[in-house]
N, C-alpha and C positions, 0 to 999 in steps of 0.2 A: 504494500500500500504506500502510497506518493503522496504530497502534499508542499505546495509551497505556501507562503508566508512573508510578509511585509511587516518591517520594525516601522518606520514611519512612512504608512499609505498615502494620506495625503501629499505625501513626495509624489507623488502620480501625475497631479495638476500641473509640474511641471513641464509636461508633455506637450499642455496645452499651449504657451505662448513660444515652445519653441518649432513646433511644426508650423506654426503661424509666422515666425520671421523666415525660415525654410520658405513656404510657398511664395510668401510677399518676394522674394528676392527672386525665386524662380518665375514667375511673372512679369520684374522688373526686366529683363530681356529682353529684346526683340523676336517677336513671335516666331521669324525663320530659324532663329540661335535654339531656338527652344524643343526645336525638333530634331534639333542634332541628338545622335548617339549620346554622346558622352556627356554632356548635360541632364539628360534624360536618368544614365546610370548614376550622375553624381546625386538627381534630386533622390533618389531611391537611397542610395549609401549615406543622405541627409537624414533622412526618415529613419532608416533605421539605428542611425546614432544617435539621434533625438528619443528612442526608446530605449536604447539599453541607459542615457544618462540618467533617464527618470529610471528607471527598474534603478537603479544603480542610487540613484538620492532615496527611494523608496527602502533602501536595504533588501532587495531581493533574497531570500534564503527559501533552499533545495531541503524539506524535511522525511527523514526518510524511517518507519516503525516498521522495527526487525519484527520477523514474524515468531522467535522463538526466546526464550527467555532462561536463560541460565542464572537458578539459585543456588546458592550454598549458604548452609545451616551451618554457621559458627558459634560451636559449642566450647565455654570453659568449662574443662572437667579439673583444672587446677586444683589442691588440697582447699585454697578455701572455697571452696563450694563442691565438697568432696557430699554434705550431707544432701545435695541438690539434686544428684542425678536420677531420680526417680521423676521429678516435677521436669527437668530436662527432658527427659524423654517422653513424658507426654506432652509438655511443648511443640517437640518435633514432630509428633505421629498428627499433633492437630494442624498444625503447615502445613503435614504432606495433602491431609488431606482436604486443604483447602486448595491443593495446585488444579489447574485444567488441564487438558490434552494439550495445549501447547508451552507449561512449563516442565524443565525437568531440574527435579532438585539432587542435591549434592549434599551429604554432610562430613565437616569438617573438624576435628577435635584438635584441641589447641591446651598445652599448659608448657612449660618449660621449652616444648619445642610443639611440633606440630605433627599430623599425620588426617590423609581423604581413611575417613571410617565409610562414606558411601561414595561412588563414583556418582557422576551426573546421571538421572533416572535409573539407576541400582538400588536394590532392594535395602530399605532405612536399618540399618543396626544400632543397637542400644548404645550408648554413648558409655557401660559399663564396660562393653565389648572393647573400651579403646587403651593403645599401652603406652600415652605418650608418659613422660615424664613430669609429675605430677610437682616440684618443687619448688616450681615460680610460673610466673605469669607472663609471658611475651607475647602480647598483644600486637605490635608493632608486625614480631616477624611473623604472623600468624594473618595479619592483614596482607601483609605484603605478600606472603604464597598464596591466596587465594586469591588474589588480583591477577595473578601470572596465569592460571588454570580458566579463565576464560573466553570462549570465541570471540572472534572479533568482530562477530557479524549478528551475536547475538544483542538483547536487553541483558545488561549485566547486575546484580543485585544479590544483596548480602541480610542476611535478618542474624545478630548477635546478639547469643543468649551469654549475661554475664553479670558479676556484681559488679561492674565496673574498677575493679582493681589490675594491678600492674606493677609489676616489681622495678622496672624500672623508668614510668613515668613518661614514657614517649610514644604513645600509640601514636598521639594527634601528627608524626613525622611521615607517616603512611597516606595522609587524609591526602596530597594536594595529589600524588600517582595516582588514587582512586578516583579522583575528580576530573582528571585528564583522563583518564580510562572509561570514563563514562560509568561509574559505578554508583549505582543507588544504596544507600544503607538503612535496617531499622535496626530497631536493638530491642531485647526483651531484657527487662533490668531483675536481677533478682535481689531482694532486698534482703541480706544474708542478717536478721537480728539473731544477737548471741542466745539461741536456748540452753536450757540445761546450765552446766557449771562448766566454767572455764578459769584457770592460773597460770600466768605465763611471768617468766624470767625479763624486765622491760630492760635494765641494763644495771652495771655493776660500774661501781664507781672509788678508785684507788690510785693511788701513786704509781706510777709506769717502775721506777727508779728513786730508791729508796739507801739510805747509807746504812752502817751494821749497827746492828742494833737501838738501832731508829724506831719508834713507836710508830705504825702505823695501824688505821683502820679500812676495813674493806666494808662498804655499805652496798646492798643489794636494795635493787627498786624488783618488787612483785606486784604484780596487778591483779584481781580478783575480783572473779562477778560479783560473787555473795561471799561472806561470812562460813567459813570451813576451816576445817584442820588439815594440818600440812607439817609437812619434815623437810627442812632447808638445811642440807649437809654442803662442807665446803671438802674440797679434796687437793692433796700438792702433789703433784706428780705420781698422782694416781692412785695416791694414800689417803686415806680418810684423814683430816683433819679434828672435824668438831661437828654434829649435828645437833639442831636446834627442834624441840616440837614448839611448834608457833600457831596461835592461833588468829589466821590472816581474816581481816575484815574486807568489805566492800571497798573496792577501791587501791590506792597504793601503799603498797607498804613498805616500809623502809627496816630492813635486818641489819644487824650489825655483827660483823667479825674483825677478831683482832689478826693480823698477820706477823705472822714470825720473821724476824729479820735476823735472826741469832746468827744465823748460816749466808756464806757469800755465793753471790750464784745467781745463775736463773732459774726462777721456778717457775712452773705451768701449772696455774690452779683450773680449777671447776668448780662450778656452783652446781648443785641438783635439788631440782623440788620436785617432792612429791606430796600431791591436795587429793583428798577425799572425794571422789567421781569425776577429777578431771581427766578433759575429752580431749586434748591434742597434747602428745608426750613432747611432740618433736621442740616446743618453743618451754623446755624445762630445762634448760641447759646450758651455759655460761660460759666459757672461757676465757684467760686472760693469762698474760706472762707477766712478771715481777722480775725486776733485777734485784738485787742486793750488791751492791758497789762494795769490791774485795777491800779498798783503799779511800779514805779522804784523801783528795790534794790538794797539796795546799800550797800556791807563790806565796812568800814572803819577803819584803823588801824594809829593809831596816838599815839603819843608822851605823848601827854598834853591835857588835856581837853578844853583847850581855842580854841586849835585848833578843835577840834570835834564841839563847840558851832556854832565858827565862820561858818564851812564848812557845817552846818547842817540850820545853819541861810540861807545860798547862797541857797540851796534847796530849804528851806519851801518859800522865795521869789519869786521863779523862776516856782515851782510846785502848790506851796498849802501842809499845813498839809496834807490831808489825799491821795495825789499822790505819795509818796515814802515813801520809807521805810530804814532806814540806821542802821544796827546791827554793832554800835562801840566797838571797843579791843582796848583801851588806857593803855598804858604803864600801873603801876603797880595797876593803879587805877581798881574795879571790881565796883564802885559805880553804875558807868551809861550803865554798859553791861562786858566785859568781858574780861581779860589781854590781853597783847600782846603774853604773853606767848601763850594764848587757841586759837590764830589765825587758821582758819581750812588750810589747806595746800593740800586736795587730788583734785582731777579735779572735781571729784563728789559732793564735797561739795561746790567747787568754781562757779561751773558752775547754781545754785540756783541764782545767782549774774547777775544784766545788769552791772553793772561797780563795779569796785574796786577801792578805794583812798586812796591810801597813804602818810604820813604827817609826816616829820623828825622821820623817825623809824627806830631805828639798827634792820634790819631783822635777825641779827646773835637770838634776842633772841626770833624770832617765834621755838615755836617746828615743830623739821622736817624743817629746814629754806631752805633746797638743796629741796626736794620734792616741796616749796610752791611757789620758783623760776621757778621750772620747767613745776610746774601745773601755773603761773600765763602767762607763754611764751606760753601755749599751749591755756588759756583760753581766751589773745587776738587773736594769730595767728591763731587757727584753728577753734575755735570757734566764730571769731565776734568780741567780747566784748571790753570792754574798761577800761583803765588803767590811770587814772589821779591823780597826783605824784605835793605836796606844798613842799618846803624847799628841803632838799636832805636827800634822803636816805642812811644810810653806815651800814657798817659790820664789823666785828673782821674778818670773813671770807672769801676769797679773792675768792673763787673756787665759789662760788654761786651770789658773788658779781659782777662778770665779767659776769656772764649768765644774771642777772638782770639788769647790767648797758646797753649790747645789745639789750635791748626791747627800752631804752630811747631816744628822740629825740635831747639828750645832752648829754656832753660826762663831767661825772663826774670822772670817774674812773681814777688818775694819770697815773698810768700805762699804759693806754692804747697805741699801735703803733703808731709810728710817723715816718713822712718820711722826709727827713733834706736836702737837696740840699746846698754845700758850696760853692763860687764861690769865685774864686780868683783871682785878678789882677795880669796878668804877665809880665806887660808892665815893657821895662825898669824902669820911674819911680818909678817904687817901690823897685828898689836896695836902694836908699837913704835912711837913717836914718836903715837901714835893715829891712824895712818895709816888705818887701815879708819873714824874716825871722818870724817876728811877727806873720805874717797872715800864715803861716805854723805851727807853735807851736802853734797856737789859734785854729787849726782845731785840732789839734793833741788832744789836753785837752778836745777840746766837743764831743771826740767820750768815753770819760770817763763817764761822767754828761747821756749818752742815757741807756737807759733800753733794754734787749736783746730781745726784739719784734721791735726796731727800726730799721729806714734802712735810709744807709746813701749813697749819691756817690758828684763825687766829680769833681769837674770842674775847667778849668785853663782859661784864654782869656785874647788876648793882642788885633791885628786885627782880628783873626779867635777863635774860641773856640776849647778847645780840652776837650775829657770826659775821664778824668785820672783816674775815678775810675766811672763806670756805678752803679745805684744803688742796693746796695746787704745788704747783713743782719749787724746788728753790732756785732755779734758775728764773721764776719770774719776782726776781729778787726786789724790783724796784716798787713794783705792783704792791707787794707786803710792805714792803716799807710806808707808800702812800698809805694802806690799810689801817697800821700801825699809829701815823700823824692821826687819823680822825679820833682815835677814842679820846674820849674826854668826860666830864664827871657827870655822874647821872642823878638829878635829880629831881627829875621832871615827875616823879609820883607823889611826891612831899608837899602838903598844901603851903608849907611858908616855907620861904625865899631862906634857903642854906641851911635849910633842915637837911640832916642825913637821911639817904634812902635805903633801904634793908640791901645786906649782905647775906644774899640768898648763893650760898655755897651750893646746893643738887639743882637747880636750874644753869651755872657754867658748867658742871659734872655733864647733865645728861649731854648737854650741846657738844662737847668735845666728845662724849662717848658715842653722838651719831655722826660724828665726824671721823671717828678711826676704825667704829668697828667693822665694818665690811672692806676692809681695803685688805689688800691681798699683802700685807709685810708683817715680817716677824717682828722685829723689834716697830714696838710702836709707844709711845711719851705722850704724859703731858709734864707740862709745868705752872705750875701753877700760884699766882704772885699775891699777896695777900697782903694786911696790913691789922687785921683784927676776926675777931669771932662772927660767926655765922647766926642768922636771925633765924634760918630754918629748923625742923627738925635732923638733930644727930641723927635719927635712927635712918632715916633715908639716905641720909650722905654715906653712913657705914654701909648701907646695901648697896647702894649706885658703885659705889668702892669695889667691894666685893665681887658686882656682876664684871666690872673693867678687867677686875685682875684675873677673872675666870676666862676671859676672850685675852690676854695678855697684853693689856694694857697699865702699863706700871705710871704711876702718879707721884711727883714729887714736889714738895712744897716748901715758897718760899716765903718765910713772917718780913716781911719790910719794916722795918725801924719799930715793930711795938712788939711790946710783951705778952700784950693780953690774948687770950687764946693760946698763947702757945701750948700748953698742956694736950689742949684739944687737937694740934695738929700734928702733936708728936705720936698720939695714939691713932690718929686718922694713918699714918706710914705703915703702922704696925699690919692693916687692910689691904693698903694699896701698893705695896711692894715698894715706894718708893725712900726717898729721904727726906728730912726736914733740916732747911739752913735757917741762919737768922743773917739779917744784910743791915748795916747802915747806908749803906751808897753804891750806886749803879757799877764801878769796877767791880766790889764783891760778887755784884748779877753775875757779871761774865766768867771771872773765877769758877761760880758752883755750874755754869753750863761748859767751861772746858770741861769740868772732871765731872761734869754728872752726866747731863743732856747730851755730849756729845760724843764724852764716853770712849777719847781719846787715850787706851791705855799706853803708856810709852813701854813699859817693861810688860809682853805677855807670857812670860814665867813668872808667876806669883810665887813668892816660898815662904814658909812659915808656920806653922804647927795649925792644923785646919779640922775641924770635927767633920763627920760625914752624914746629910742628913739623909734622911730613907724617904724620901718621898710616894716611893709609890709603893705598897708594902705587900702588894697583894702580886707583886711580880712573880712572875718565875721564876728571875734572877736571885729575889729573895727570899726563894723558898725556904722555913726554916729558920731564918736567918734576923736575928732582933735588933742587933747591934754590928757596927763595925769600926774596926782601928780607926785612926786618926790618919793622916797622909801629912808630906813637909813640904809639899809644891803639886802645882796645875799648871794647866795650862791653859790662859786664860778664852774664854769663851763664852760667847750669849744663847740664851735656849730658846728653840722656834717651838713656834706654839702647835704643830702637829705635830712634835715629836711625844715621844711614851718618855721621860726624864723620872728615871729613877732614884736616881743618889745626883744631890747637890752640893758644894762648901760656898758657902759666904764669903762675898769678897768688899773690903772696904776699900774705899779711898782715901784718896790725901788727905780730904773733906771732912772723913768720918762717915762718910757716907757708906750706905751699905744693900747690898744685891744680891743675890744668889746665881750663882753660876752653875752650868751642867758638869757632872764630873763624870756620868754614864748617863746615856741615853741612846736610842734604838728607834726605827721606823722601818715601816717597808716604802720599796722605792719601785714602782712599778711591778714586776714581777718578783723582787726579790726583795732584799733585809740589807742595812747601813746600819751599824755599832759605832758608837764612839765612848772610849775610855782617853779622859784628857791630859791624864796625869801620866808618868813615864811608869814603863812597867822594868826596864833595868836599873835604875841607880837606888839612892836614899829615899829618894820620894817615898817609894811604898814599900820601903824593905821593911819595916815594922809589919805592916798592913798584909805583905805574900806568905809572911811568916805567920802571921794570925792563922786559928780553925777557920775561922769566919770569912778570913779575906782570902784563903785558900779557894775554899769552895764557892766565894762570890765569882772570883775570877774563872772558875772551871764553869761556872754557869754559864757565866756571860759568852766564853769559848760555846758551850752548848748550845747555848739560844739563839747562837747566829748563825748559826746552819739553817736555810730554806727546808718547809717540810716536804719537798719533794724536788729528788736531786733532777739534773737537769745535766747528761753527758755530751750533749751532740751540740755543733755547729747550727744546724739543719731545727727551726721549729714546724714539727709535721702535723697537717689535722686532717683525715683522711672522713669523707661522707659516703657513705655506701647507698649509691642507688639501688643496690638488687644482683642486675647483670655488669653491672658497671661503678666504680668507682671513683669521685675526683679526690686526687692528691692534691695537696696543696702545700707547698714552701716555700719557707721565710726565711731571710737570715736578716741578721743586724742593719746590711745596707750592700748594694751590688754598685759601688763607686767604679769597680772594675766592668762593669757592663758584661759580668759573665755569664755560664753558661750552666744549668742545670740537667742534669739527665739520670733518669733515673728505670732503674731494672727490676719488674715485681715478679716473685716465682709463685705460684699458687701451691696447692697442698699436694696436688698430684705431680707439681716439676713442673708445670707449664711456663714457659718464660715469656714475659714481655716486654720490651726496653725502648724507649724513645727518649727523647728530649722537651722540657716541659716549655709553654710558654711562659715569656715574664710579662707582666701588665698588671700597672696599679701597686706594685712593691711585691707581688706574691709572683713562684713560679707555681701553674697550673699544666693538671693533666690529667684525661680521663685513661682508667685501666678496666680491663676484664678481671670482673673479679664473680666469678657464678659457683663460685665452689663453696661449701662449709668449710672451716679450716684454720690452720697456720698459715697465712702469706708472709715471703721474707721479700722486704725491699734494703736496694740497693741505691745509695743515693750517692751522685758526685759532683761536687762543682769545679770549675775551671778557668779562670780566669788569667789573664797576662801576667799576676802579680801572685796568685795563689790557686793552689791543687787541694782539697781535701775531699773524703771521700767516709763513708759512713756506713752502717746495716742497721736497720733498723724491722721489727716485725710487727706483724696485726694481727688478731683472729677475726674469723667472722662465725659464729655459733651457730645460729639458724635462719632460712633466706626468710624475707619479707611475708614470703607467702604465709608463715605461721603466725605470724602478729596476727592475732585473734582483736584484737582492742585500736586497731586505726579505723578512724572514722572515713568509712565511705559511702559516697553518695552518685547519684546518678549522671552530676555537671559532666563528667568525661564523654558520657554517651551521649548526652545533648551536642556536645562540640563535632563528636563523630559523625552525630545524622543531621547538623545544621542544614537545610533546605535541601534536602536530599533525601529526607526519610523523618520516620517518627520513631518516641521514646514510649513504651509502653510496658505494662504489667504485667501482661497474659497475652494470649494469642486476641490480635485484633487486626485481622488483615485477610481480604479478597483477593486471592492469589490469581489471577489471569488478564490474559494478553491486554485487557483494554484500561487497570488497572492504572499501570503505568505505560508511557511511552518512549521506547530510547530514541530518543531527541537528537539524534545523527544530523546537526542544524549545519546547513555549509551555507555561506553567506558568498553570493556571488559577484559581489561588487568588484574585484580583481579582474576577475576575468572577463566581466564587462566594459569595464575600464581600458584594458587595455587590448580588446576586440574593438573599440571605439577608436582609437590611436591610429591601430591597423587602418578600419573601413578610411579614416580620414586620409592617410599615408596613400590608401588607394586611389581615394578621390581626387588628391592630386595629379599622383600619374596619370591616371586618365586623363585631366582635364588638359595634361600637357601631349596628349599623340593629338595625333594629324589621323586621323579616321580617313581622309577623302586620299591623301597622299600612299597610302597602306595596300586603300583599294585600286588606285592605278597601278601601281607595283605587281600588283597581284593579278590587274585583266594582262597587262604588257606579260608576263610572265607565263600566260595561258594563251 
């Protein structure tokens, strides 16, 4: 059966005015021209170019319906929808019988791979009868074969009986082949809700790589319909371990085992459940490999060899000789390993390393000292690792020194930002003696004393507060200073003339405190200039105090020429962490802001007989531990407010003023852990204190506690996503300044190899693998670059494929995408199987061929219209 068709018909009209300039022109002629031959053939070659250009605007299309229909019945007989095949087959017996005499059907069975269970009109077989391989879902190539088994002259059409699952997520790659093939699609959805009781293993969650005798825990995630009893056994290489009887609820639950690290090694554990009428075994079972790291390693770069003994003593205490290993660079000495100068600096070499310690060393004379700053920030932050830091480290070099002073959980560097809050009494009272002059030219002089990373503003308060200067950089130095000239004495709330106005101390508090506390710097000040007692409530001022020093905001205060109140402002320090002066004259100002506010120490080895306070008691550091020695020098340093600052000593000034300094403190720094102990661990300083019980086992802790709880061996950060049949790797390293090259080798469980080279983009290298096996996969990873070769193995399991995750949510959106205007999504059998049903639409659009059938006739019309007709025929009489 034949049939054409017009996209836009009214294109047809245009037939009409061009046969009409055709005849008008063939008219225009002279009546004898018009009886010529070839005028005659050209008006005809008009006409009918004038109809193919309208078929041709019209979109002429040639439609042609096949007269025979080839179906195939694509069946998942997949494991999840193993309980299905009885509803499956009568699906299919009610298809067949809804075919005519002119279709013939076909069925196909599809799960892991594919196989024809019925040829094209061959007798239906039970879809029990089929052997494919039942342990994943490949939709994709299950589409794609059945697309290749069709005539080509047939109605092509497909009806999919499935839950819509797919182990690896790419039927929809098949759809655009099927759509050029002319292929109809419906789909029969089965909606697989979980009956009965089901408990499955969802994942286990553990440190890869772990150091000896390391605490770790193993947590299991199980998932369960209902409420049942269960035995969650864990197994080491093959050995029972520990089983648990647990009684698992609705939902997830979360098991805990402890793992043995006693032993150095790899182990292969297993996880097994077994639940009370649960229906699928295959998704009961776990695996995972554990390292146990034979050795800690340890770089160590140090000053003095006393230091390397001491630090190497704390180890062999804590480990044992043969648990670690520590490759010392001591200053100029190569007796015992290797200068400081030969310290290694690249990531590649650093990264050989569980922890780095450093010990009073000018890093100016590592070679490469800017490279091994940069490689030491990346070999905590992004790699894990850990960095624990005796005495203080400095540098000739200021530009690498500020990169390294960032990793520290203390702030050694002088330079670094500071935020300065000045607060000024503008109450009348402070006309007298020109006390409000004083405290103006004293703000004035400490914007000299700041560094141009600092940031100042500037406040006034008599009864209300005013913010004369919000805070801004000190480099807009002059701006503060105009800020500075405007305050002056407030008396505008006092009904007679040179009456004093209240000296509302917690209205300049809160102002300054909404002026430092969100700002991103550690060290952050006020100063605060006074001249008498506050009108407000104490109790307020004590808490406003309190909330400041909790965000670390330290306050210190200055009585200007009067006595009164002092008592109260002496106890107010006691809160605010800061100090209290008394001044008769604006030089003094400046004095207590060299040595307080600006905090200029000249000697940072403090020494002198220093008690130790225990700030944070509930440490781990100080576990056990109530008290400890005294020490006879630090090294001086300021505490950032994320850091965890365990033990502090008090440091006074010239002033008498007094602060507390960190002497231990600790933070994690992106992936990893930064320790700083300020005080030297080889000389006098703490020879009392190494000697103690106390300071014994403070210092074996502190060694303890800066180890990351999960080690980290490899150059290579890997996070591998299991599609199903397919895998993406995915790797990272610190940084590819080299522009190199990754490639990497995966062997599955049975040998199979596969080895390509990954793509880089975006900082990751990417790459997809075959990975369809349960199992141990071993990859091989290696980069290569102009400047550096390393190279790596790393392994994965994969436990059980997709197909048995009983508990992912699926829905029928896949099979909508699949039968988008090409078919419907249905529940049950709902379809009129024959020829008139649907139509394969064989649509060819003839406008090409018209078009350039029109070119020809025209091409012709020319010739023609250039012979000599009369000259042809006298040739032709002369010739006869």
């Amino acid at each position: 059966m034949s049939n054409v068709s017009f996209s836009n018909p009214f294109y047809l009209l245009v037939f009409i005015p061009l046969v009409i300039v055709v005849i008008i022109g063939y008219f225009l002629i002279d009546k004898k021209s018009r009886k010529l031959p070839k005028n005659i053939i050209s008006l005809v070659l008009h006409l009918i170019i004038c109809v193919l250009i309208s078929l041709s605007a019209a979109d002429f299309s040639y439609l042609n319906t096949a007269s025979q229909t080839d179906l195939y019945v694509l069946a998942d007989v997949s494991s999840s929808n193993e309980e299905n095949v009885d509803l499956m087959d009568s699906y299919i017996n009610q298809i067949s019988a809804s075919c005519d005499n002119g279709t013939k059907m076909g069925l196909i069975c599809y799960g892991k791979n594919f196989e024809v269970l019925t040829s094209l009109g061959g007798r239906i077989r039970s879809v029990k009868q089929s052997v494919v391989d039942k342990t994943a879902t490949d939709l994709e190539g299950a589409l794609r074969y059945t697309n290749s088994l069709f005539n080509s002259d047939s109605v092509k059409r497909i009806i999919l009986i499935s839950d819509s699952s797919q182990t690896d997520n790419n039927a929809l790659n098949a759809l655009d082949d099927l759509i050029k093939n002319n292929v109809y699609i419906d789909a029969i959805y089965l909606n697989n809700i979980l009956d009965g009781y089901e408990a499955q293993i969802n994942n286990v969650y553990y440190s890869k790589s772990v150091y000896l005798n390391q605490e770790d825990e193993l947590k299991v995630s199980i998932q369960s319909s209902s409420n049942t009893s269960s035995k969650i056994s864990l197994y080491c290489n093959n050995s029972e371990v520990k089983t648990l009887d647990v009684r698992l609820t609705k939902g997830i639950n979360i098991i805990n085992f402890p793992l043995d690290s006693s032993n150095k090694g790899i182990f292969n554990y297993e996880v097994r459940l077994e639940a009370t009428l649960d229906t699928i075994q295959e998704n009961n079972i776990m695996k995972f490999q554990q390292e146990v790291a034979s050795k800690i390693n340890v770089l160590l770069v140090s000053e003095t060899t006393t230091d390397y003994l001491e630090i190497n003593k704390l180890y062999s205490n804590l480990y044992g000789e043969d648990n670690y290993q520590i490759d010392p660079y001591i200053g100029s000495d190569a007796s015992l390993g290797k200068t400081i100068q030969e310290t290694p600096y690249s990531i590649v070499e650093l990264c050989k390393y569980d922890e780095i310690v450093l010990s009073n060393i000018n890093i100016s004379q590592i070679n490469k000292a800017d490279e091994f700053t940069s490689s030491l920030n990346d070999f905590v932050s992004f790699y894990g690792k850990s960095l624990l830091t005796f005495g203080a480290t400095y540098s000739t070099g200021t530009d690498y020194m500020s990169k390294y002073n960032g990793l520290l959980p203390v702030q050694f560097e002088q330079s670094d930002a500071k935020a300065l809050t000045i607060i000024v009494d503008s109450s009348y009272s402070m006309e007298t003696d020109d006390r409000l002059k004083m405290a103006k030219e004293g703000a004035k002089a400490c914007l000299d004393l700041l560094n141009e990373k600092d940031y100042v503003s500037i406040i006034s308060f008599a009864t209300d507060a005013k913010v004369i200067q919000p805070l801004t950089s000190i480099n807009n130095k002059e701006e503060i200073i105009k800020a500075i000239d405007t305050i002056s004495l407030d008396g505008s709330n006092s009904i007679f003339v040179g009456a004093s106005a209240s000296t509302n101390f917690n209205v300049g508090l809160n102002a300054a405190y909404s002026q430092l506390r969100n700002i991103n710097i550690d060290d952050k000040q006020i100063l605060f200039l006074t001249d008498g007692q506050p009108n407000d409530s104490e109790e307020n001022i004590y808490k406003t105090l309190n909330n400041m020093k909790k965000d670390n905001i330290i306050t210190s205060f200055i009585n200007i020429s009067c006595r009164e109140g002092e008592d109260l402002l002496k106890d107010l320090i006691a809160v605010s962490g800061g100090t209290y002066y008394y001044v008769n004259q604006a030089s003094e100002i400046v004095k207590i802001i060299l040595t307080s506010v600006a905090d200029k120490v000249a000697n940072t080895k403090i020494e002198g007989d220093f008690n130790i306070n225990i700030k944070e008691k509930n440490d781990d550091t100080i576990k056990d531990i109530t008290s400890l020695s005294h020490i006879l020098g630090y090294n001086y340093s300021r505490i950032k407010s994320s850091a965890n600052t365990v033990l502090t000593v008090t440091y006074t000034n010239e002033e008498g003023g007094t602060r507390e300094v960190p002497l231990y403190a600790y933070w994690s720094y992106g992936k990893g852990k930064v320790s700083c102990f300020t005080s030297n661990i080889g000389d006098n300083w703490t020879k009392e204190f190494r000697r103690s019980a106390s300071g014994k086992q403070f210092l074996m802790n502190v060694v303890s506690n800066s180890l990351p709880l999960e080690r980290n061996g490899s150059v290579f950060d890997t996070n591998i996503i299991n599609n199903g049949f397919t895998s993406n790797i995915n790797i990272s390293i610190s940084n590819n300044n080299d522009n190199g090259f990754v490639k990497v080798k995966v062997t599955s469980p049975s040998g199979q190899e596969e080895e390509k080279y990954l793509e880089y983009k975006n900082s990751l290298f990417s790459g997809v693998f075959t990975t369809n096996e349960v199992g141990l996969y071993k990859m091989n990873i290696s980069y290569t670059s102009i400047n550096v070769q390393v190279e790596d193995e790393q392994n994965f399991y994969f436990s059980y494929s997709k197909e048995y995750d009983k508990f992912t949510t699926k829905d029928e959106s896949l099979l909508y995408k699949l039968t988008k205007d090409r078919g419907k999504v249905t529940d049950k059998v709902d379809y009129v199987l024959n020829n008139e049903e649907i139509i394969n639409r064989s649509e060819h659009s003839l406008i090409i061929e018209f078009l350039i059938t029109s070119i020809i006739l025209f091409i012709i019309d020319i010739a023609i219209r250039k012979i000599n007709f009369k000259s042809i025929i006298r040739k032709h009489n002369k010739n006869i």
